[in-house]
C-alpha positions as CSV (number, residue, x, y, z in Angstrom):
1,X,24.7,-7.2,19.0
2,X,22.9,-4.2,20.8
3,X,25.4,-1.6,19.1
4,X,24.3,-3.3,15.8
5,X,20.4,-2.6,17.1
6,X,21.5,0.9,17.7
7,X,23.0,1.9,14.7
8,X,19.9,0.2,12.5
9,X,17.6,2.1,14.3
10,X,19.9,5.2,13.8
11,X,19.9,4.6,10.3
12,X,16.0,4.3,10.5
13,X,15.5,7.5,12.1
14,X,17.6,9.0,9.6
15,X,16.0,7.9,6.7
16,X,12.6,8.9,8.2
17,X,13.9,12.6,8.8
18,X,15.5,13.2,5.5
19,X,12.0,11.8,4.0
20,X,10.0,13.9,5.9
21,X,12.6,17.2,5.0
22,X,12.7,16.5,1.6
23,X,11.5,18.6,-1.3
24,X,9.0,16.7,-3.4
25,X,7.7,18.0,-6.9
26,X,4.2,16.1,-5.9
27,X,3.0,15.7,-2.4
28,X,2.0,12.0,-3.1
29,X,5.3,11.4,-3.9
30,X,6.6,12.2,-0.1
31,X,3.2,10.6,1.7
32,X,4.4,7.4,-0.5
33,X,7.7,7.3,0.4
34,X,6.3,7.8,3.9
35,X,4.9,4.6,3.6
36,X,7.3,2.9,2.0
37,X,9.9,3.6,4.9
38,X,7.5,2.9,7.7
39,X,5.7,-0.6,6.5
40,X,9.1,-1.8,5.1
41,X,12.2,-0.9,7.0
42,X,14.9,-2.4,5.8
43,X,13.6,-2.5,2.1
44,X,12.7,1.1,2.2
45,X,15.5,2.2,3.8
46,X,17.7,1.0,0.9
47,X,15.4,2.2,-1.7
48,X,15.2,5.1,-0.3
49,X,19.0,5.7,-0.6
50,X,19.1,4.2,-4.0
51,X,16.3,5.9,-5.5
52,X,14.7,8.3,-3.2
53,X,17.3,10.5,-2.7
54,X,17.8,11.4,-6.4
55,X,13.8,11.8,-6.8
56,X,14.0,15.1,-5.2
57,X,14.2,18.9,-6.2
């Protein structure tokens, strides 16, 4: 179970970097993704990957 913990929160630290790196046409659009990640982990995690990453120049 703690190797699980690890890799979730590796996975979350991830997708926190690669939001905070990315190229945005709009600044709002990276403060809201921002958000998104950080009040909604799991959620915004996999949004993130589904639609985030393709949102970007």
């Amino acid at each position: 179970m703690f190797g699980l913990g690890i890799i979730g929160f590796l996975i979350y630290a991830y997708t926190i970097y690669d939001v905070v790196t990315g190229r945005f046409g709009n600044s709002s659009d990276k403060i809201v993704w921002i958000l998104i990640v950080i009040f909604l982990p799991l959620l915004g995690t996999i949004l993130w990957f589904l639609f985030g990453r393709k949102g970007r120049l």
